[in-house]
N, C-alpha and C positions, 0 to 999 in steps of 0.2 A: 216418457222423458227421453230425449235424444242422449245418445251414448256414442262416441266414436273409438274406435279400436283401431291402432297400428299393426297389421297384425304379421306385416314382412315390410323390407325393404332393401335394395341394394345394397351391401354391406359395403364400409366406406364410400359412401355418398357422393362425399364432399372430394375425396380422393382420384374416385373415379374419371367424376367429370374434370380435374385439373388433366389428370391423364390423358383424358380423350383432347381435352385442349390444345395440351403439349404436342403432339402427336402429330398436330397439322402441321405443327411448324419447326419440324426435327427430322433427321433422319436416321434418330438412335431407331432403337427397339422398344416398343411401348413398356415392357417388362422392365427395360434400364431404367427409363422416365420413372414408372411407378416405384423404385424403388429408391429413387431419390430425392422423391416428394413430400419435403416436411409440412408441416402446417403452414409454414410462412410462407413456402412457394405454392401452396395450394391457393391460399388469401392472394396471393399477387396474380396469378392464374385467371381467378374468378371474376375477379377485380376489373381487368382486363376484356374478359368476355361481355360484361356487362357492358362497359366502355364503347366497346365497340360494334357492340347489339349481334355479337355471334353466338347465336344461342341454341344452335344445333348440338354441340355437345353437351348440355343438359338433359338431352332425349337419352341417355344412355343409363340414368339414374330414376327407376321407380319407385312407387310406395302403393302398399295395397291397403285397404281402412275396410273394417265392418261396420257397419251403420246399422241403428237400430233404433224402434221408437222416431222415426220418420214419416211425415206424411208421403202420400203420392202425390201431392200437392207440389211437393219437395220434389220427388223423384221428377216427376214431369220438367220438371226448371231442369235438373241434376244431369240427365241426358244429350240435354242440346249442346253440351260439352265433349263434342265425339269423336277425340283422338283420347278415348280412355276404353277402357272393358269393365263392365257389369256383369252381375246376375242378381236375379233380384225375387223374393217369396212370390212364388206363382197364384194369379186368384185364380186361375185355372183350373189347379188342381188340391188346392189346400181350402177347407170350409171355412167360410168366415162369419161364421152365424152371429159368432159374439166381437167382433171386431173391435181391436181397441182403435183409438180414435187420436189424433193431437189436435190439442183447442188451445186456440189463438189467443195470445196473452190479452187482446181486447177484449174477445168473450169474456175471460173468465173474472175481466175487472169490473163485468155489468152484471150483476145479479138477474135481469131479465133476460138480456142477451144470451148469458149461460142455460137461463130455465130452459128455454127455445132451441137452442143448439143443440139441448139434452136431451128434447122431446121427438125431434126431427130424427136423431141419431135411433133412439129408441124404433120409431116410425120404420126407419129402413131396417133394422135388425128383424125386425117380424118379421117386415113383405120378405126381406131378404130366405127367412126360416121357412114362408110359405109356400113360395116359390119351387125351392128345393123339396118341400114334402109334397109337393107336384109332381113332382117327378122332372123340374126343369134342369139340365146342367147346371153345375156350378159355372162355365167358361159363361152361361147365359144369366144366370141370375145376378151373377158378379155387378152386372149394366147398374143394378140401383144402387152399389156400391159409392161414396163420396169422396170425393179430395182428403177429407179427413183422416181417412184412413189409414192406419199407421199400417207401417213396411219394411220391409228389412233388405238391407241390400249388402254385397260387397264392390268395391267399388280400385279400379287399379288405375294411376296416372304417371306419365314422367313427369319431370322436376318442369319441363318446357310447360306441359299442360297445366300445370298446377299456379304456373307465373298467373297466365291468363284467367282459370277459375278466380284467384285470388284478386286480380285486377279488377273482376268483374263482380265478384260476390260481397267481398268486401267492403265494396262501396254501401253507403248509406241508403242508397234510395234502393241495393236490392231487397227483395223480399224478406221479412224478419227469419224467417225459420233458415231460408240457407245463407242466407247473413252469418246466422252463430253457425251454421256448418262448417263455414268458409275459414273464419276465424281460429276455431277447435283446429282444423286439418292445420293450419298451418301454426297454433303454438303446437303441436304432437309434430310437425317436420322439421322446426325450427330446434327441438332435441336432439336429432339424430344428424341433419344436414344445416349445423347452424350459418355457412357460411353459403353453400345454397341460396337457401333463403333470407337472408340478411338483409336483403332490400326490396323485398316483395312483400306486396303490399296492394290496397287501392288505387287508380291512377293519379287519383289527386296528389298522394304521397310521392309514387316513386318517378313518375312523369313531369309533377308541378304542377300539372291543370288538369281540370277536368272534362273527359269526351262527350260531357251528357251535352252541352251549352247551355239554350237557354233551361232547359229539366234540372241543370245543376242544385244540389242542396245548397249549397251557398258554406258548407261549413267542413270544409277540407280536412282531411286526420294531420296530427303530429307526431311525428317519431314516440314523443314521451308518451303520448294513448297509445301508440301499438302496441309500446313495448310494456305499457300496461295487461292491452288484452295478450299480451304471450306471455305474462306471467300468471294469470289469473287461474 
């Protein structure tokens, strides 16, 4: 079962980046700005950047997430995301004789489908045991290893890269598993940096349309679903 953990993050968030905002266009001392930055000129701040699509002071606010109970399935999509930093359970060097696995909410809604999944999985956990009591490397036997396979990652992003993950993941036609990843990371940063992320979201949402054309789902999110799944 996938699990997300916030496990650091830039202490005031939301603060930060009004500050780095402020900054561009003052000639105090960033130390004055921050220290007369109440919520409501944070909110006017933010507001603003958006506005005006200046979104390099957002890069100054991270969050770091443990991830667990993930496929490589997952992680493979997760990577191409690469103004962030990983590490991730090595099959390298950790035995995966008995590997736990994530199965696809369609498998598990087909009784056949699942037997089959189950058996396959079984299938590779042998050859996988065989191989190694071969005497093959694990870096080598890893190969029969499958997507399925569950992994564990930590996972670091600014607030910038997190816009675009969310832009990207959140949509409907991504992938089901980092679909709910996408969602989970941002109700746990929608906590901490509520005004951050306040309007980040799917393109459909925060753009008005959508970049797929014609691949479009045809069924755009609403404010009231979001803020659905960020309370959920």
């Amino acid at each position: 079962m996938m699990k997300v953990t916030l496990l650091s993050y830039t202490p005031e968030p939301d603060r930060v980046v009004a500050t780095a905002a402020r900054l561009c266009y003052s000639p105090r001392a960033a130390d004055e700005l921050w220290e007369e930055l109440t919520v409501e000129k944070q909110k006017e701040f933010l507001a603003k950047l958006w506005n005006y699509g200046h979104y390099s002071p957002f890069e100054h606010a991270s969050f770091t997430f443990a991830l667990t109970g993930v496929s490589r399935a997952l992680s493979h999509q997760l990577v191409r995301h690469r103004i962030a930093s990983y590490a991730q359970r090595s099959q390298r060097y950790i035995n995966e004789a008995d590997f736990p696995v994530v199965v696809p909410p369609t498998v598990q809604r087909d009784p056949r489908a699942e037997a089959e999944f189950a058996n396959v999985i079984r299938q590779i956990r042998e050859g996988y045991k065989r191989l190694v009591a071969l005497g093959i490397p694990k870096e080598d036997a890893r190969y029969l290893l499958p997507n399925a396979c569950a992994t564990q990652l930590i996972m670091t992003m600014n607030a910038r890269s997190l816009f675009n993950f969310f832009a990207l993941r959140c949509c409907r036609r991504a992938q089901w598993e980092i679909r709910e990843l996408a969602w989970e990371i941002r109700r746990q940063v929608l906590m901490v940096a509520p005004l951050i992320f306040a309007q980040t979201g799917p393109a459909c949402l925060v753009k008005g349309e959508c970049p797929e054309g014609p691949m479009t789902c045809g069924e755009p999110y609403t404010w009231s679903e979001v803020a659905e799944n960020a309370g959920r």
